[in-house]
C-alpha positions in Angstrom: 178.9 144.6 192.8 177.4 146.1 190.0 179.2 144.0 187.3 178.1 140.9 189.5 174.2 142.2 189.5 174.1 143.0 186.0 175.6 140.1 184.9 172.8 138.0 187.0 170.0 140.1 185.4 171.3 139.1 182.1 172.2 136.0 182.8 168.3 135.4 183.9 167.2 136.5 180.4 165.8 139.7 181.7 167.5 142.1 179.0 165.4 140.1 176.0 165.7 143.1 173.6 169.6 143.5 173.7 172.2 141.0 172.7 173.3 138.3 174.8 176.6 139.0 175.5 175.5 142.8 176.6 178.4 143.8 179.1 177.8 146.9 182.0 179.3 150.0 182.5 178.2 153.0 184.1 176.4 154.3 181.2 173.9 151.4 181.6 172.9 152.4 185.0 169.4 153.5 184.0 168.8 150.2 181.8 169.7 148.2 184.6 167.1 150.0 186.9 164.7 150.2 184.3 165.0 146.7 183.6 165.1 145.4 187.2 162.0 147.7 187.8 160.0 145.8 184.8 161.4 142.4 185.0 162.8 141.7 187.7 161.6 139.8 191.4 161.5 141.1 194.7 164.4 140.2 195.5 166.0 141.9 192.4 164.1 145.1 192.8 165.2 144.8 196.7 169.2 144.6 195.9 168.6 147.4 192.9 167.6 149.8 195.6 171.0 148.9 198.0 173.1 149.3 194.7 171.7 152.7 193.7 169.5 154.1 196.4 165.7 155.0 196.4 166.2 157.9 195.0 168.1 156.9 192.4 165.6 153.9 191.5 162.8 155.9 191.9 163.9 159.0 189.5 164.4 156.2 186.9 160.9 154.6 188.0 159.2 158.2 187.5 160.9 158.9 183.8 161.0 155.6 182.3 158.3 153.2 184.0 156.0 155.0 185.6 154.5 156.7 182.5 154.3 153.4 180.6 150.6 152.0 180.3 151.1 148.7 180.1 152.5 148.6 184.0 149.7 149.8 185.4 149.4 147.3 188.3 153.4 146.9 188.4 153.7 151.3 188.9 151.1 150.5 191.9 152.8 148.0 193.2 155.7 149.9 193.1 154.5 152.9 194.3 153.1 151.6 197.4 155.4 148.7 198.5 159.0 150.2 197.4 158.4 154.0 197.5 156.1 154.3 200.4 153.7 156.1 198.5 150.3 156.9 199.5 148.3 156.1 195.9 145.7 154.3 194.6 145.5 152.4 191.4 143.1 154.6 189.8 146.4 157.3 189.7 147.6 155.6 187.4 144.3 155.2 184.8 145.1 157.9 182.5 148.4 158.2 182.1 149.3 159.3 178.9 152.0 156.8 177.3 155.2 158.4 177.0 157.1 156.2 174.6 154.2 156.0 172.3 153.8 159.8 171.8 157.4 160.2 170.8 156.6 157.0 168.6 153.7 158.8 167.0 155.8 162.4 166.9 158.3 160.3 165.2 155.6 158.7 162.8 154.7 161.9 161.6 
């Protein structure tokens, strides 16, 4: 089911950053989540959480989406539609980019 679903998600173009031909296996898991999470539709974002399970899909939304600024309206959405959480948008004003820190660390 997996192979199926991440073959779909690439087949739609939704991994733009990787190579075409990118294959799954397990260790992919969290890319496929992450990816779904960013990219994807409802509908793709409904069948990520019967492959993997809200927790699962939401332990990858908190680490690797949720910190990301330029989401801002998706995290809400998220938050409130797909987690069941009780948030408003202004939670998620000032948080502080993730990726680009480490980018900036890595900068020097």
């Amino acid at each position: 089911m997996k192979h199926l679903f991440f073959g779909r998600i690439r087949n739609k173009g939704l991994f733009w950053s990787y190579a075409p031909d990118i294959t799954y296996d397990e260790g992919k898991d969290n890319l496929l989540c992450e990816t779904v999470l960013k990219y994807g539709d409802i509908d793709d974002i409904r069948y990520l959480l019967v492959l993997y399970g809200e927790s699962k899909v939401r332990e990858v939304w908190e680490r690797d989406v949720k910190s990301d600024a330029r989401f801002k309206r998706l995290n809400y959405f998220l938050a409130r539609v797909f987690f069941h959480l009780d948030v408003e948008a202004s939670d998620f004003e000032n948080l502080q980019h993730e990726r680009l820190t480490k980018f900036r660390l890595l900068a020097g």
